[in-house]
KETI-489520 format. One line per 10 residues: number of its first residue (from 0); their letters; for each residue y negated, z, x of C-alpha. Coordinates in Angstrom, 3 decimals. Layout:
NUM) a) Y,Z,X | ...
REM end
This chain:
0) xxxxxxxxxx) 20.459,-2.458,65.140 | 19.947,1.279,66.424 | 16.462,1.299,64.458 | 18.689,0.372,61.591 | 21.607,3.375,62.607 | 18.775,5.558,63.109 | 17.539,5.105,59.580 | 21.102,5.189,58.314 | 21.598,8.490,59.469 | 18.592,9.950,58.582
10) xxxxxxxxxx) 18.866,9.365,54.916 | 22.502,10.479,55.345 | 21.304,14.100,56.681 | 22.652,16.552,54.424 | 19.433,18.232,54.513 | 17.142,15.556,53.682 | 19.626,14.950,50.735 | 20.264,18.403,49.637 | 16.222,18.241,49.541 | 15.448,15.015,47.443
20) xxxxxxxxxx) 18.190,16.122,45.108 | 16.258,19.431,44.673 | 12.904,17.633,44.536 | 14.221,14.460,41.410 | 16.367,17.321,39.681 | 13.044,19.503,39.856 | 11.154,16.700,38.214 | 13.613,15.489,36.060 | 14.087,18.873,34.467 | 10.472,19.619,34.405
30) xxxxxxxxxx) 9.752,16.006,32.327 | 12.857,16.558,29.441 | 11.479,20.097,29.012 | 7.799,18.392,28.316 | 9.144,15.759,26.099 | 11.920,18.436,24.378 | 8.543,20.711,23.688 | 5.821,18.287,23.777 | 7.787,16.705,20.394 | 8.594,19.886,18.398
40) xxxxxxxxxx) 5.216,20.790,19.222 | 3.597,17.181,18.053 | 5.889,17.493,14.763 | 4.800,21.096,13.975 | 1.120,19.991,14.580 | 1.206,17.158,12.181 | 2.989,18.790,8.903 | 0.545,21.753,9.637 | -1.774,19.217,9.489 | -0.378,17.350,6.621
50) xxxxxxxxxx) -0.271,20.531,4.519 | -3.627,22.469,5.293 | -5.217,18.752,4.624 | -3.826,18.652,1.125 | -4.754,22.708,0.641 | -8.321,21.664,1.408 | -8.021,18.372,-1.573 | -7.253,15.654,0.207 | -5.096,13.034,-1.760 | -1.218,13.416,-0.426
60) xxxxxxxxxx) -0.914,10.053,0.452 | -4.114,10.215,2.850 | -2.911,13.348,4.287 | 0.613,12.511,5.205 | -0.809,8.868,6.822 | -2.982,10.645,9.260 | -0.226,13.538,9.481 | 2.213,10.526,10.789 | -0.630,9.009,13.174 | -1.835,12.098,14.740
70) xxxxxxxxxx) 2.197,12.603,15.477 | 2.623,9.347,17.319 | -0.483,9.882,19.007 | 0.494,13.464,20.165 | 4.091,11.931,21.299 | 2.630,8.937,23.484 | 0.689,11.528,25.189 | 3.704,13.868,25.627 | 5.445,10.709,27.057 | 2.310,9.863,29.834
80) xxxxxxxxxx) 2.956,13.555,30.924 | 6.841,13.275,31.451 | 6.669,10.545,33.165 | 3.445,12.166,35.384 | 5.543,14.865,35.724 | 8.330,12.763,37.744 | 5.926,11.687,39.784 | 5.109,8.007,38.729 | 1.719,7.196,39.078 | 0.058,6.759,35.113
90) xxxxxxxxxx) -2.169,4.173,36.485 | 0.477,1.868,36.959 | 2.432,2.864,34.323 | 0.255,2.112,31.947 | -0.504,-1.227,33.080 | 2.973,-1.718,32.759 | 3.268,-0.663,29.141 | 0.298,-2.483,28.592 | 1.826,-5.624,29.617 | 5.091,-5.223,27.640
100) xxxxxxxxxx) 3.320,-4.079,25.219 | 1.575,-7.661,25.004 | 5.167,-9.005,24.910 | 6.745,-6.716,22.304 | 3.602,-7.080,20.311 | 4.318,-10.853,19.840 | 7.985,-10.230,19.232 | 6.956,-7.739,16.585 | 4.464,-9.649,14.821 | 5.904,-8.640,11.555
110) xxxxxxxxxx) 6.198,-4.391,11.940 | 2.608,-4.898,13.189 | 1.253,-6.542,9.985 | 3.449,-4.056,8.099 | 1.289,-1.416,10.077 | -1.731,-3.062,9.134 | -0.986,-3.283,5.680 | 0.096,0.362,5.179 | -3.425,1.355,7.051 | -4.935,-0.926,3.911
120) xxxxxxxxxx) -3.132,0.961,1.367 | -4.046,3.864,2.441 | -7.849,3.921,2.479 | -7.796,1.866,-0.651 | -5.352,3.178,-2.620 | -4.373,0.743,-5.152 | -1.897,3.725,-6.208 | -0.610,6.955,-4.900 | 2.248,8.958,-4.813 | 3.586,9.496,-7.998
130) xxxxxxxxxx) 2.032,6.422,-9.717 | 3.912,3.863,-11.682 | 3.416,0.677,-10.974 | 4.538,-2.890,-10.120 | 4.598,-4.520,-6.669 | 6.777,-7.285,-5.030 | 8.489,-8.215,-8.428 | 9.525,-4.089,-8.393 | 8.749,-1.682,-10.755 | 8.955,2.220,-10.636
140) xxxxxxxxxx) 7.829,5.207,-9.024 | 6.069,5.711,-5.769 | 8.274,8.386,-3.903 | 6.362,8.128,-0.497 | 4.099,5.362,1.312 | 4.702,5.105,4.811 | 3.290,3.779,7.911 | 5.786,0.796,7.771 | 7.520,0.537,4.418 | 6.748,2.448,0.933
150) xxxxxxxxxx) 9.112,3.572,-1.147 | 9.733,3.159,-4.961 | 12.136,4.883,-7.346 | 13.098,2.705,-10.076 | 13.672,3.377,-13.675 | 17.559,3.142,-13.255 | 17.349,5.901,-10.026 | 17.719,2.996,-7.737 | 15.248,3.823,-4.673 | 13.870,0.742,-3.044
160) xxxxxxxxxx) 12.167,0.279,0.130 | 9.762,-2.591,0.748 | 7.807,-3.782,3.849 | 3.921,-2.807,2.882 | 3.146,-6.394,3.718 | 5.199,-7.419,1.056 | 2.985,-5.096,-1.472 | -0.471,-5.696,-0.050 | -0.263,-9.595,-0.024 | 1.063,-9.699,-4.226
170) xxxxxxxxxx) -0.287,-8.775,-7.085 | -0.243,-5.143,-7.974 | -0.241,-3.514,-11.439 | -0.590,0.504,-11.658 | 0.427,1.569,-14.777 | -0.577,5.105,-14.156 | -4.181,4.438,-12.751 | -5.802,5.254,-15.883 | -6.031,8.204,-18.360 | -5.065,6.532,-21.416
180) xxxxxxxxxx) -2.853,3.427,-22.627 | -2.979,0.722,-24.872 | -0.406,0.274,-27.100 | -0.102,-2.463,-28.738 | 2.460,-3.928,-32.254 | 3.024,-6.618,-34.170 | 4.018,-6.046,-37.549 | 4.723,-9.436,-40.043 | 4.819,-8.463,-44.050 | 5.222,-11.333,-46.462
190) xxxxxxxxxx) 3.063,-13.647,-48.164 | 3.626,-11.857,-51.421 | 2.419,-8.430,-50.159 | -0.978,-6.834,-49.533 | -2.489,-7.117,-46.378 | -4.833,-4.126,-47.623 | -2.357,-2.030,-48.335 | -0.096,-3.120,-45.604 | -3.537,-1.526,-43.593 | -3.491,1.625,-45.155
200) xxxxxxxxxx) -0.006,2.002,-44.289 | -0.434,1.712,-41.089 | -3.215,3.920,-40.499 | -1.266,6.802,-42.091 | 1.256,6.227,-39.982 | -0.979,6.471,-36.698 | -2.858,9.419,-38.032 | 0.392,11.295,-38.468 | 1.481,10.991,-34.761 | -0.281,13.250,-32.690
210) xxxxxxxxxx) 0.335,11.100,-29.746 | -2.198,8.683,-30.472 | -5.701,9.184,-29.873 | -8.874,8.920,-32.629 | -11.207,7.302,-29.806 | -10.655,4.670,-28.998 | -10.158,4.180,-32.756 | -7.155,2.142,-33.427 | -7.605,-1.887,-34.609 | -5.051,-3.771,-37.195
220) xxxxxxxxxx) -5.983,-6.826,-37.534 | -4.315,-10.093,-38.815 | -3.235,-11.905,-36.041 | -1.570,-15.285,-37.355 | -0.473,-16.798,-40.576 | 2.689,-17.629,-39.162 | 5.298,-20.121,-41.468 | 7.705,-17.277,-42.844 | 4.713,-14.468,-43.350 | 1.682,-12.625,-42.321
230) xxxxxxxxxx) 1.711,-11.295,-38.707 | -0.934,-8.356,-38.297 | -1.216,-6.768,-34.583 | -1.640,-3.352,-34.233 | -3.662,-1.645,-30.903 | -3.502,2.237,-30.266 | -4.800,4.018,-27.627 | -2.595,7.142,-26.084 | -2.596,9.386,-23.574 | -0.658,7.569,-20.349
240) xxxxxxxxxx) 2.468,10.024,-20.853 | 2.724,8.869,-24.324 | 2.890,5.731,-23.659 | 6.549,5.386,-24.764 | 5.379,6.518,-28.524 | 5.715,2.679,-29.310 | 9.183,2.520,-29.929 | 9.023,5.733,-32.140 | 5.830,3.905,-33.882 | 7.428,0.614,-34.724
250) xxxxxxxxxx) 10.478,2.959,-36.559 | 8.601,4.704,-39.032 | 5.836,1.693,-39.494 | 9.494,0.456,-40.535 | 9.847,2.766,-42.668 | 7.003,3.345,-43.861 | 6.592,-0.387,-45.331 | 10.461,-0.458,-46.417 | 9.090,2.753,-49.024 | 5.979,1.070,-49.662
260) xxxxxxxxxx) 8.050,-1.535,-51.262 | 7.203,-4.156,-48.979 | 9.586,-6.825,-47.749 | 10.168,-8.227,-44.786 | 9.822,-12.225,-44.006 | 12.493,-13.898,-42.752 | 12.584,-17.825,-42.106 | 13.512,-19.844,-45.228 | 15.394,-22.967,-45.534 | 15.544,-25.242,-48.939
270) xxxxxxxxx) 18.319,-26.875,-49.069 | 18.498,-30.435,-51.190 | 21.786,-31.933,-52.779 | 22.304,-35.753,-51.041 | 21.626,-37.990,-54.532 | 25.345,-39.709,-55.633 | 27.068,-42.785,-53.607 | 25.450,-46.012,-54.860 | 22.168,-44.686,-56.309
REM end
């Protein structure tokens, strides 16, 4: 019992409290001020990064990726100081975070396969930054592509985030991969009406849109003799920006025919009178 008073008082000595106050509120101090610093310092490194990488050619989406690693990298390191700095060993505090790391690992099975996925992306590039393309039943714009998630404008300004697991597991379909575009019309003239003309037509009409492109030379074929008239498939090649020129095609083609004096099939029904009562 006096061993135990003995102790009692001791740690209640205003001097051996005024001193381990001094000593924690030293440390504690000196570990936010490495954190505070250690992750402005780890964000300025990586967009500095980031940026000379792309000044040097290296694709945008590449660039920011390792721009985002080297910051996480930078910050776990900044973290094993702080907590060095209040005096925990970093032996066993790494066998700690190694063993809940174990345990948050299974728990986060999903972010973790998310991670992997983005990594995939990445160095294979199925599409970059600015590509159009179709992923996850979305279609639109790549704004950014992320460690995690990537991120996708679509046509109607709605931005949509998706897990990269989501992408890399489906089908994709860049629309913007590629130079040039294939467009490609199907225009039906009757039975009465030239086909050969109905040709000539329609090259005039491709030659006098600058958007299209002379090689690959365009095809119009006849695609199918179809029950009301003649269906005959234009293909056009353009340059991927032009590749909305098809609805401006299809109008004149329209008009173009409608001058030409050609008319347009449109299902036909014969219509019998029933014979008299009692024939």
């Amino acid at each position: 019992m006096e061993r135990l008073i003995d102790m009692i008082s001791k740690w209640l000595d205003p001097h051996v409290i005024g001193t381990l106050v001094l000593d924690w509120s030293g440390r504690i101090v000196a570990a936010l001020a490495i954190f505070v610093i250690g992750r402005l310092v780890a964000h300025g490194l990586s967009r500095w990064f980031s940026t000379a990488m792309q000044r040097v050619g290296m694709d945008q989406t590449l660039a920011r990726f390792f721009g985002s690693l080297i910051y996480i990298v930078m910050v776990v390191m900044v973290v094993l100081t702080a907590v060095n700095a209040l005096g925990v060993p970093t032996t066993n505090f790494l066998a700690i975070v190694g063993a809940a790391g174990l345990a948050i690992g299974l728990a986060l099975k999903d972010s973790l396969a998310n991670f992997s996925s983005g990594v995939m992306l990445v160095f294979f590039r199925p599409f970059r930054v600015g590509d159009m393309i179709t992923a996850a039943g979305v279609e639109g714009v790549v704004e950014s592509i992320g460690m995690f998630s990537t991120v996708v404008k679509t046509g109607d300004n709605a931005v949509i985030t998706m897990p990269n697991s989501l992408i890399y597991a489906g089908t994709i379909t860049n629309f913007t991969a590629e130079s040039t575009r294939r467009i490609e019309m199907t225009v039906a003239i009757s039975y009465e009406d030239s086909i050969a003309k109905a040709k000539e037509l329609l090259r005039e009409v491709l030659k006098g849109d600058e958007r299209t492109l002379g090689s690959p030379a365009p095809e119009i074929v006849v695609g199918d003799l179809g029950p009301n008239g003649v269906a005959i498939i234009v293909r056009v090649w353009v340059a991927t920006p032009n590749i909305g020129a098809r609805g401006d095609l299809l109008e004149r083609i329209k008009d173009r025919l409608a001058e030409g004096g050609f008319k347009t099939p449109y299902p036909r029904m014969r219509l019998e009178r029933s014979g008299q009562a009692g024939e």
